[in-house]
MMTF fields as JSON, N, C-alpha, C and O atoms, coordinates in Angstrom:
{
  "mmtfVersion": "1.0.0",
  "mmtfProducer": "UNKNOWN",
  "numBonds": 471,
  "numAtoms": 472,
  "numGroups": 118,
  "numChains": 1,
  "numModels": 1,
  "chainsPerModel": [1],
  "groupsPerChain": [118],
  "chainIdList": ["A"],
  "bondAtomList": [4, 2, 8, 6, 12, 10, 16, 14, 20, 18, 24, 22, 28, 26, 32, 30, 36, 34, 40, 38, 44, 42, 48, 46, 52, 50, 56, 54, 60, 58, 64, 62, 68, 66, 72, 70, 76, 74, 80, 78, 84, 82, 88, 86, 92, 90, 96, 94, 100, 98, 104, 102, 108, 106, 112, 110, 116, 114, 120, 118, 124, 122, 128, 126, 132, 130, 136, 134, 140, 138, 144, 142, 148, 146, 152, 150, 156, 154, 160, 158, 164, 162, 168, 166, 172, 170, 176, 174, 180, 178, 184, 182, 188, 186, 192, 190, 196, 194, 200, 198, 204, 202, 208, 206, 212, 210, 216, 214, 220, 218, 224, 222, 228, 226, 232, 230, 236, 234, 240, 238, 244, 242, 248, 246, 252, 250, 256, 254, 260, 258, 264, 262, 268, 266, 272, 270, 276, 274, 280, 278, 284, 282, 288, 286, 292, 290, 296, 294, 300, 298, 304, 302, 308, 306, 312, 310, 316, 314, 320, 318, 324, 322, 328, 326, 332, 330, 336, 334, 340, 338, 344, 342, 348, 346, 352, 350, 356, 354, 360, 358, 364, 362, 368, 366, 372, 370, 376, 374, 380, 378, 384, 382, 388, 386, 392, 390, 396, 394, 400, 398, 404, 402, 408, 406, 412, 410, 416, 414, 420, 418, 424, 422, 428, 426, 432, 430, 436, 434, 440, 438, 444, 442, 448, 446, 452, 450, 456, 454, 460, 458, 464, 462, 468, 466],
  "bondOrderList": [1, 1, 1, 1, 1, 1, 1, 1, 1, 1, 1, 1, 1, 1, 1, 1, 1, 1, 1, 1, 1, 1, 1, 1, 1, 1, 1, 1, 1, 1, 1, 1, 1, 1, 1, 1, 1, 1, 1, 1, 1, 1, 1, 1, 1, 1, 1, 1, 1, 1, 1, 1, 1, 1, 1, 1, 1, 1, 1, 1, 1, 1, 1, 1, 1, 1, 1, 1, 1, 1, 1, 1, 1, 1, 1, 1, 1, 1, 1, 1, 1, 1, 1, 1, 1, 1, 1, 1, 1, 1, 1, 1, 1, 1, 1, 1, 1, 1, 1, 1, 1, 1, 1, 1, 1, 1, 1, 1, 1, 1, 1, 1, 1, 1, 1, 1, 1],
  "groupList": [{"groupName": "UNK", "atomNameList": ["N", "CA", "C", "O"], "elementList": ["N", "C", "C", "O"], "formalChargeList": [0, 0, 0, 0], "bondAtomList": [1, 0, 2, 1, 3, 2], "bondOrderList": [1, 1, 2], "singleLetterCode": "X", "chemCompType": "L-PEPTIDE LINKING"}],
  "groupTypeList": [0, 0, 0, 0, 0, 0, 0, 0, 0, 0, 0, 0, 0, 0, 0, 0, 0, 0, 0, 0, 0, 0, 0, 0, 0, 0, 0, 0, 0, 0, 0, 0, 0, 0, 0, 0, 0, 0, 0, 0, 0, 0, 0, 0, 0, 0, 0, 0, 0, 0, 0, 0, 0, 0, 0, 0, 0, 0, 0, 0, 0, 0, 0, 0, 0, 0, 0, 0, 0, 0, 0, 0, 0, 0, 0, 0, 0, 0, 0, 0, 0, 0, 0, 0, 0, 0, 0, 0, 0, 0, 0, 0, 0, 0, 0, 0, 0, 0, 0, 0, 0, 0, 0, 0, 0, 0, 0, 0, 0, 0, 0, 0, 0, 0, 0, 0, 0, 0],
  "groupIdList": [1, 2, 3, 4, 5, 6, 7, 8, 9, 10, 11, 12, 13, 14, 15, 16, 17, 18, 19, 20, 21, 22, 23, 24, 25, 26, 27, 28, 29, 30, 31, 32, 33, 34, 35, 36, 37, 38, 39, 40, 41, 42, 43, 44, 45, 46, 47, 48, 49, 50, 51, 52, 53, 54, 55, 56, 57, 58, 59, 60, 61, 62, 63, 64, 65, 66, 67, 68, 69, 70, 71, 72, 73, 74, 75, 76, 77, 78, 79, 80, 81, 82, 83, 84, 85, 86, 87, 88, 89, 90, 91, 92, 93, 94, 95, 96, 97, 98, 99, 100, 101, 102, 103, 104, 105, 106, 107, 108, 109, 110, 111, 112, 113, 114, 115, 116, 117, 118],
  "secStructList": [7, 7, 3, 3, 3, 3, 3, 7, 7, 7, 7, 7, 7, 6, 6, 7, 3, 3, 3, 3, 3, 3, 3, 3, 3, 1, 1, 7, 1, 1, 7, 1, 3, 3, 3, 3, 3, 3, 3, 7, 1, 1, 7, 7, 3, 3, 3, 3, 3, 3, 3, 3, 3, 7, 1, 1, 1, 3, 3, 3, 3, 3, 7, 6, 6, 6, 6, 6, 6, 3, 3, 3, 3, 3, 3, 6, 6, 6, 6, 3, 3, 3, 3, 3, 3, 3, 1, 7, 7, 6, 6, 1, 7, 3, 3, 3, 7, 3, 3, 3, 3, 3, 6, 6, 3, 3, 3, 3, 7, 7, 7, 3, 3, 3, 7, 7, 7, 7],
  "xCoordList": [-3.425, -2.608, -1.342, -1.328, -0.415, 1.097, 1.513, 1.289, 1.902, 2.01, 3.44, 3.722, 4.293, 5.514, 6.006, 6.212, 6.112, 6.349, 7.809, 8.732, 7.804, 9.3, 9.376, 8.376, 10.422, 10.65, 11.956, 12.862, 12.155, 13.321, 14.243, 15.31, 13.932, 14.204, 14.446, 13.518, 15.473, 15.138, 16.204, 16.145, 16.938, 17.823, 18.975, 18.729, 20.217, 21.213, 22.586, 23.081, 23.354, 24.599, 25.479, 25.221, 26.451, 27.629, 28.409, 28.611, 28.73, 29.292, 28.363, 28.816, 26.753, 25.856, 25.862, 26.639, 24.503, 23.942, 22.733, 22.402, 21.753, 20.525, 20.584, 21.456, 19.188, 18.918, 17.33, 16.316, 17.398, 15.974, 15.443, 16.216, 13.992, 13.53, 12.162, 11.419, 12.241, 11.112, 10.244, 10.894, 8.77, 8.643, 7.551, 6.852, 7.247, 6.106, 4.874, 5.041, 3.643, 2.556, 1.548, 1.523, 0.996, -0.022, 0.603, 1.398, -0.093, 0.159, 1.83, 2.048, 2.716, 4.37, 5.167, 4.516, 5.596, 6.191, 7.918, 8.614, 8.328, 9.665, 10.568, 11.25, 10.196, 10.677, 12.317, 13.027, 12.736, 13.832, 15.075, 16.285, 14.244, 15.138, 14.726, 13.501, 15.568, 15.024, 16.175, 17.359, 15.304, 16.538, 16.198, 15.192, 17.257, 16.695, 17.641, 18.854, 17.102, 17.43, 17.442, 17.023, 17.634, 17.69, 17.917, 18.567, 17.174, 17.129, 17.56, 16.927, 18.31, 18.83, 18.094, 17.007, 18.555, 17.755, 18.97, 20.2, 17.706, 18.362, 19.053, 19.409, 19.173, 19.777, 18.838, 17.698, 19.201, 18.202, 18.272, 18.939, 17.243, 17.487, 18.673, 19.312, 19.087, 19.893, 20.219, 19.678, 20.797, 20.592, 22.146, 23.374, 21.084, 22.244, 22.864, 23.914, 21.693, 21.847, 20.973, 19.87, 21.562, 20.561, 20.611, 21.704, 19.816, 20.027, 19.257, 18.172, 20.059, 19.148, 19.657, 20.597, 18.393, 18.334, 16.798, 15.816, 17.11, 15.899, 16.261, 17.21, 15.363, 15.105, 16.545, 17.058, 17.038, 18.073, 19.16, 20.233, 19.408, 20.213, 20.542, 20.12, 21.053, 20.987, 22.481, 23.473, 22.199, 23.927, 23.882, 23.212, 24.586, 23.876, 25.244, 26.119, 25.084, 25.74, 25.485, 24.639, 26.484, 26.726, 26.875, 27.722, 26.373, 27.26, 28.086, 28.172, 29.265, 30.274, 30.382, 31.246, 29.562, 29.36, 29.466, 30.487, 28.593, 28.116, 28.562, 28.468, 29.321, 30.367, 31.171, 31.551, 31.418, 31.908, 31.127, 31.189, 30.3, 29.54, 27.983, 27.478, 27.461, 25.973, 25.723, 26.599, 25.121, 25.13, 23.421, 22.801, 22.836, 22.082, 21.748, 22.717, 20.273, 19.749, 18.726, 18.063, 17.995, 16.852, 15.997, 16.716, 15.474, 14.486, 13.702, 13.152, 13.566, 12.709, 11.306, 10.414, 11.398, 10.083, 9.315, 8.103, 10.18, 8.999, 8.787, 7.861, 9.079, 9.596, 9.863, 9.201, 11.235, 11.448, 12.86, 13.656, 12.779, 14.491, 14.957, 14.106, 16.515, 16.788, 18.076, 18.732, 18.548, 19.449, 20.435, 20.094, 21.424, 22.112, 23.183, 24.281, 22.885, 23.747, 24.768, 24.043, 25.994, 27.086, 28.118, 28.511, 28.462, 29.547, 28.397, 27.932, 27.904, 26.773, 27.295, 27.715, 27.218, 27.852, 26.581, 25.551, 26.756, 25.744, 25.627, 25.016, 25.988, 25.798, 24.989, 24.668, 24.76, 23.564, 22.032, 21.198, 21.627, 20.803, 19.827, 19.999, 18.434, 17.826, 16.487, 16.096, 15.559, 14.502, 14.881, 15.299, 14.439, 15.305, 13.897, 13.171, 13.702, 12.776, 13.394, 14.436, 12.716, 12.763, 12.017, 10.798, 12.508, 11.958, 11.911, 12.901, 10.578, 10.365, 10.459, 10.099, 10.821, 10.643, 10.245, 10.919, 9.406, 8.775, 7.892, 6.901, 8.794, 7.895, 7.687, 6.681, 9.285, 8.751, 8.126, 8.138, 7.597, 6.444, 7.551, 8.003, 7.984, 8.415, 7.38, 6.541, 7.97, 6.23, 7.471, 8.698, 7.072, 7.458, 6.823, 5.657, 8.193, 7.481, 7.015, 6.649, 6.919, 6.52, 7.555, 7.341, 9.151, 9.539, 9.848, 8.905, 11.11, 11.476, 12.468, 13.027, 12.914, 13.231, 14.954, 14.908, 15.641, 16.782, 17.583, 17.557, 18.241, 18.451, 20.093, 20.27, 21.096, 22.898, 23.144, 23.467, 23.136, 23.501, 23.791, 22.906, 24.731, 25.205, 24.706, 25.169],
  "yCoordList": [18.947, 20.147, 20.019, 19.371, 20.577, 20.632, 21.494, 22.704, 21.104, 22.58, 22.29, 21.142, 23.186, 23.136, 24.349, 25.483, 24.002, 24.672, 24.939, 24.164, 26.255, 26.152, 26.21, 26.621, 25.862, 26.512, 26.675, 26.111, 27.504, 27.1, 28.335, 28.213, 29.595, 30.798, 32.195, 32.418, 32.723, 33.364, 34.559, 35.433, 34.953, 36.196, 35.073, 34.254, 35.372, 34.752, 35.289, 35.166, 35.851, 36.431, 35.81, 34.834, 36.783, 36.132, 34.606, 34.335, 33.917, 33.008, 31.278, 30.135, 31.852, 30.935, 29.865, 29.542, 29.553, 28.291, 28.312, 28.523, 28.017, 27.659, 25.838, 25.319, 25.401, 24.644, 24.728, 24.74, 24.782, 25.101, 23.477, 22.523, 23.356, 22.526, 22.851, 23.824, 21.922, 22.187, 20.602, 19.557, 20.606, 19.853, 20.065, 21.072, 18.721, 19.044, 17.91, 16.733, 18.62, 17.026, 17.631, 18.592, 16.467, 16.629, 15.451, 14.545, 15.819, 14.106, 14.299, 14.555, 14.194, 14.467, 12.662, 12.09, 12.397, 10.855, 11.102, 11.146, 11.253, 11.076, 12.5, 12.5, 13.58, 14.712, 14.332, 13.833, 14.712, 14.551, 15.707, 15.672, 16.711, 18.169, 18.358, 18.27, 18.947, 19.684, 21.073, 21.235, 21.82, 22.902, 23.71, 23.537, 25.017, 26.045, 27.344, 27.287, 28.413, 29.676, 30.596, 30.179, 31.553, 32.676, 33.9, 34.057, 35.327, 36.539, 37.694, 37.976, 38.033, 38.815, 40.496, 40.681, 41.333, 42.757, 43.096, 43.088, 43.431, 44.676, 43.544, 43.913, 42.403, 41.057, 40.071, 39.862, 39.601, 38.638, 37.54, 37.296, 36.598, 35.161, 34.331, 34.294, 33.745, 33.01, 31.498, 31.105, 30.842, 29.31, 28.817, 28.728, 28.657, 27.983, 26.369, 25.859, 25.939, 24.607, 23.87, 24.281, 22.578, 21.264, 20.361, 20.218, 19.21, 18.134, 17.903, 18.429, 16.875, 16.326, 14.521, 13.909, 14.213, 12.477, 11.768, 12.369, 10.343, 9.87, 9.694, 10.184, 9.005, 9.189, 8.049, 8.216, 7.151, 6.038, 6.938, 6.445, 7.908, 7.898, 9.668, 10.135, 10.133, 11.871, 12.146, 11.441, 14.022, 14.592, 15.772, 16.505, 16.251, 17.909, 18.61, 17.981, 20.229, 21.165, 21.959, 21.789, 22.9, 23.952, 25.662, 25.68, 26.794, 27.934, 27.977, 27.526, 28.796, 28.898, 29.653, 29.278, 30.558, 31.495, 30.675, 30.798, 29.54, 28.966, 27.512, 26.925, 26.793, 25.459, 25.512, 26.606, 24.472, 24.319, 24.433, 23.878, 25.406, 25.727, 25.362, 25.149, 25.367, 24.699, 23.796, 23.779, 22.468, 21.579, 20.837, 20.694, 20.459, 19.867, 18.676, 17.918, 17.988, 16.574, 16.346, 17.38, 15.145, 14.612, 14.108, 14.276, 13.86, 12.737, 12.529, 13.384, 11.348, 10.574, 10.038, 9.85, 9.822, 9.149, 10.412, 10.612, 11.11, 12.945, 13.323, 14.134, 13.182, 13.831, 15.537, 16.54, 15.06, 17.173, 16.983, 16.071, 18.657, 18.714, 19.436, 19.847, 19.626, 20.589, 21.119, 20.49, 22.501, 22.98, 23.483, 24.426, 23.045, 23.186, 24.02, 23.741, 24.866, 26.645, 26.695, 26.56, 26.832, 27.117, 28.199, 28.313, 28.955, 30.017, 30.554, 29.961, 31.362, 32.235, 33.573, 34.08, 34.067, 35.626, 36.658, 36.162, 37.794, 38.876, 38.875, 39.871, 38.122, 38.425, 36.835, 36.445, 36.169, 35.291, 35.654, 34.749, 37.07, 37.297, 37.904, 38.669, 37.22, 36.595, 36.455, 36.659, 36.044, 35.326, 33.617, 33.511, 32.77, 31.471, 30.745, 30.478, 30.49, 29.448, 28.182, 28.041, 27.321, 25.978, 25.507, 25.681, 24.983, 24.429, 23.06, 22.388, 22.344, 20.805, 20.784, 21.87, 19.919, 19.819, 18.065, 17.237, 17.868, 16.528, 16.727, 17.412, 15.686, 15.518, 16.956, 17.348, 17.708, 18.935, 20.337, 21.433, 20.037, 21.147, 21.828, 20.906, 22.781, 23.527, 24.388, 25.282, 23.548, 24.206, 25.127, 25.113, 25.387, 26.699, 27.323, 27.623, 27.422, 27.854, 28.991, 29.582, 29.715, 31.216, 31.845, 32.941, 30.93, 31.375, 31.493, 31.711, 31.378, 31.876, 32.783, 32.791, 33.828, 35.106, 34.285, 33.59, 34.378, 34.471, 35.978, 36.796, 35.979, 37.411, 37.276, 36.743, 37.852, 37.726, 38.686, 39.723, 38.785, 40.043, 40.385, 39.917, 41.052, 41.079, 42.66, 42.748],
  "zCoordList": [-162.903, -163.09, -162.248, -161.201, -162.677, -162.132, -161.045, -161.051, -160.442, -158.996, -158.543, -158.201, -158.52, -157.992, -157.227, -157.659, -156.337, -154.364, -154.472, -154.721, -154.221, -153.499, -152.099, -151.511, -151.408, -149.949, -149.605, -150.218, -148.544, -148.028, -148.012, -147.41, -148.646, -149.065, -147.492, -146.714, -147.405, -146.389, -145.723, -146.588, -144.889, -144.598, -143.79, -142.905, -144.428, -144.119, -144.173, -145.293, -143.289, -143.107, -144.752, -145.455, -144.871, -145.477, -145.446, -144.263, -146.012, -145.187, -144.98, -145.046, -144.684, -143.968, -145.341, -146.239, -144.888, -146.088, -145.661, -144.494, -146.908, -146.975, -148.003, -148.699, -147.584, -148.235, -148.823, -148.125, -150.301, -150.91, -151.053, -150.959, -151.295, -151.519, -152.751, -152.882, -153.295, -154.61, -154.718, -154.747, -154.768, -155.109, -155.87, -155.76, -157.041, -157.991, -157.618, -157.298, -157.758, -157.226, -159.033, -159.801, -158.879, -159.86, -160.997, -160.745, -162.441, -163.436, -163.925, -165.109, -163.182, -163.716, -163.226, -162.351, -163.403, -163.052, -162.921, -161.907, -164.482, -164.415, -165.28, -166.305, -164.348, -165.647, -165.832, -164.96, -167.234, -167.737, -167.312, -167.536, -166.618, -165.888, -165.354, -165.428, -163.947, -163.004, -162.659, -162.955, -161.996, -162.134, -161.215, -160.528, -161.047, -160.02, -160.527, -160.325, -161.133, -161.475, -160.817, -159.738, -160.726, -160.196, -160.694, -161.728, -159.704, -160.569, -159.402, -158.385, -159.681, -158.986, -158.78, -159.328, -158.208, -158.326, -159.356, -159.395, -160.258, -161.698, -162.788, -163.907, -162.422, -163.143, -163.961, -163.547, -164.854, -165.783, -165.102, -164.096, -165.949, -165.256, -165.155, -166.206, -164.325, -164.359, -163.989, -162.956, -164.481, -164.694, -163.287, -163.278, -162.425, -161.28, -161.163, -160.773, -161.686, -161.489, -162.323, -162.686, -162.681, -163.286, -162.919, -162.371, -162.839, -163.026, -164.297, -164.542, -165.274, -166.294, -166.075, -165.569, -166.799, -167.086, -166.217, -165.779, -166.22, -165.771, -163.928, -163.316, -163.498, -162.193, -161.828, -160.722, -162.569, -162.187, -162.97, -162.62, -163.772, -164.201, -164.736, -165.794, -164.113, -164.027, -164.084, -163.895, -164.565, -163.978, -163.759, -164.486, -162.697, -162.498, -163.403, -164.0, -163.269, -164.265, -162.97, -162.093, -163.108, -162.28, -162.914, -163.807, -162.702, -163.281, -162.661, -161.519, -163.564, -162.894, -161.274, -160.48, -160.99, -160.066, -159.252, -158.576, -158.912, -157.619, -157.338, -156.26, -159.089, -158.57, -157.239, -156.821, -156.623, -155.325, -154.101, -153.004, -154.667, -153.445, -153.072, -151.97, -154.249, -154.223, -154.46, -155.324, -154.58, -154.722, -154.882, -153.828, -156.021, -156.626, -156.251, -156.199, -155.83, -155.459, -155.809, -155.893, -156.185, -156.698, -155.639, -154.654, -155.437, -154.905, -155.775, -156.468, -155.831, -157.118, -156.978, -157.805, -155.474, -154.965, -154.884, -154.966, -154.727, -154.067, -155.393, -155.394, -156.188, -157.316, -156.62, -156.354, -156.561, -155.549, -155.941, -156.167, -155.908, -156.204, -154.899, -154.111, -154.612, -153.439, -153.93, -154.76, -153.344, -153.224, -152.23, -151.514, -152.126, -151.144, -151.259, -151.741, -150.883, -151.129, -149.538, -148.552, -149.266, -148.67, -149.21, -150.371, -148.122, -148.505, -149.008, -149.982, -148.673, -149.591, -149.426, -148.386, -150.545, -150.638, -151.261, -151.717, -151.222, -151.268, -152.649, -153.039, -153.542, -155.1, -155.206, -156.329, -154.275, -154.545, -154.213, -154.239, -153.878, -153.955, -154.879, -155.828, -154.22, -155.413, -155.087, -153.938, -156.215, -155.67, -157.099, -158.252, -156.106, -156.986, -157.006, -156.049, -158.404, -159.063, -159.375, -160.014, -158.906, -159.703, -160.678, -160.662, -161.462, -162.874, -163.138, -162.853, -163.813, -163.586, -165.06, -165.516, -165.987, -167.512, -167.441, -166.827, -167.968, -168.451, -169.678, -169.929, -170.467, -172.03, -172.923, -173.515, -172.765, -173.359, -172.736, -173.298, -171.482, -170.83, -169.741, -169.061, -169.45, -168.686, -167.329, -167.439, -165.936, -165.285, -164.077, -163.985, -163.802, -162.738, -161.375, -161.116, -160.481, -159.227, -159.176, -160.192, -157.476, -158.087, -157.245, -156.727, -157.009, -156.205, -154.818, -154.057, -154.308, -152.804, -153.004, -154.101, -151.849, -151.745, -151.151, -150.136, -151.52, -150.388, -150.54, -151.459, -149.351, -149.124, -148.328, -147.233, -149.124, -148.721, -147.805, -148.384, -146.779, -146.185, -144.792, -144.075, -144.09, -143.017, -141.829, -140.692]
}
């Protein structure tokens, strides 16, 4: 079975940075996406970041909201993804899922909380 962890989620002034971390254990090898969304209070889901491709050969995508400032990584051996959030402003709050896609199957965290605020 598939299990994917988030961490890294937490209370951070205006301005700060967090770095999330996701990783998946169980029968997954080489998912073709990885990602990390987010849902804001009173807001739908939202698609922050990707990486797609194989473990040698990927490209991340950005929303517009958070280009420049967040920034998307693989590890291949962990199979884990991370996020690296800077300049963080009060409209990035959230609780932010990461998402593993291999062979079709979409598996899901249950979540970390980050919180924008001064």
């Amino acid at each position: 079975q598939v299990q994917v962890v988030e961490s890294g989620g937490g209370l951070v002034q205006p301005g700060g940075s967090l770095r999330l971390s996701c990783t998946a254990s169980g029968p997954i090898f080489d998912p073709r996406g990885m990602a990390w969304f987010r849902q804001g209070p009173g807001k739908s889901h939202e698609l922050v970041a990707r990486i797609l491709g194989t473990a040698t050969n990927s490209a991340a995508s950005y929303a517009d909201s958070v280009r420049g400032r967040f920034t998307i990584s693989r590890d291949n051996a962990k199979i884990a993804v991370y996020l690296q959030m800077n300049n963080l402003k009060p409209g990035d709050t959230g609780v932010y899922l990461c998402n593993v896609m291999e062979k079709g199957t979409n598996y899901w965290g249950q979540g970390t909380q980050v919180t924008v605020s001064s």
